[in-house]
N, C-alpha and C positions, 0 to 999 in steps of 0.2 A: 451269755450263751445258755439257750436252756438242756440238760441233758436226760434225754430218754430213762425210765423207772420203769422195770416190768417186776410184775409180780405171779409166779407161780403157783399154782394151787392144785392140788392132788388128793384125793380122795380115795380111800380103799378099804373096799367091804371083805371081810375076812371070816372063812368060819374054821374057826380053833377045834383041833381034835377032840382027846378025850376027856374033855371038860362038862363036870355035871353040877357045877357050882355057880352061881357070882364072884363069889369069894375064890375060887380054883381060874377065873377066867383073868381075874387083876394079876393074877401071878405069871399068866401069860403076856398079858396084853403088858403090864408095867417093864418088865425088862423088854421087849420089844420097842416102846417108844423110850427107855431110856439107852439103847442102843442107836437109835435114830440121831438121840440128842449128841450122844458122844461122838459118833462118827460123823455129824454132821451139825457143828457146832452154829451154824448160821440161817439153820431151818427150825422151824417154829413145827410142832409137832404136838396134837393130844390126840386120845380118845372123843370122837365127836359125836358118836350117835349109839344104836342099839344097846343102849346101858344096859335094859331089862333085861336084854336074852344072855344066856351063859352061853350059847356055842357061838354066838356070830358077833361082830366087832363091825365098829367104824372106827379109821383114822383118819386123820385129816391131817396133811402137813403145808406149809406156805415158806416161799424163798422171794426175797428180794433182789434183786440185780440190775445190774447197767446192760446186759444184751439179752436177749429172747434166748439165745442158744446156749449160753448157762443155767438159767432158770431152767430148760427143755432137759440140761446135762444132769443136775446135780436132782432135778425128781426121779430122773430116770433113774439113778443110783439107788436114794432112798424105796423105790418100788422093786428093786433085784435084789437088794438087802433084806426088806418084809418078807418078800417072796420067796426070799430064800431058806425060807425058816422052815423046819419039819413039820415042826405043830402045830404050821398055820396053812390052809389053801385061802389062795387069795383067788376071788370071785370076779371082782371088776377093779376096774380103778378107773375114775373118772378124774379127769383134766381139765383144769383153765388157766390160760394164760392172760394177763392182763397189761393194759402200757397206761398212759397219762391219757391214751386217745379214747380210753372205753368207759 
C-alpha cells in the first residue's frame, strides 16, 4: 500500500521595525526562527532570502505530513505566530503545497 506524502511550504517577506543594521536585523530575525523551531519542532525553518537589506527578511518554512489539512494546519500556525510579533509586519506569505503527484 502506497501512502500519500504532502509537503508544505510557506514563505514570508517581513519588513522589521527599527532596524538600521545587519547585525541589529539577526537579532531579530534569530529568535524569531528559533521560536518557530521550538514551538514547532517538526518544521524545517531558516532565513532564505533578502540577506542584504536590514529592514526586510525572507523566511521560508517546510512541513512534511501524511494529510494536506495538517501540512494547511500547522503553516497556518507558524504564519499567526511570525505575524504575531510587534517588530515584525508581515508583507505576504506565499504557499505551496505539494503530494507524490506534482
Amino acid at each position: 500500500m502506497i501512502h500519500q506524502v504532502y509537503v508544505g511550504a510557506l514563505t514570508l517577506d517581513l519588513l522589521l521595525g527599527d532596524v538600521r543594521s545587519l547585525k541589529q536585523k539577526r537579532s531579530v530575525v534569530r529568535p524569531v526562527i528559533a521560536e518557530v523551531r521550538k514551538r514547532f519542532p517538526g518544521v524545517a525553518v531558516a532565513e532564505t532570502g533578502a540577506t542584504d537589506l536590514h529592514r526586510r527578511a525572507e523566511i521560508g518554512l517546510a512541513v512534511v505530513s501524511a494529510t494536506a489539512g495538517n501540512c494547511t494546519e500547522v503553516l497556518d500556525q507558524c504564519e499567526r505566530l511570525v505575524a504575531g510579533r510587534p517588530e515584525i509586519e508581515l508583507l505576504s506569505a506565499r504557499r505551496r503545497l505539494y503530494n507524490g503527484e506534482d
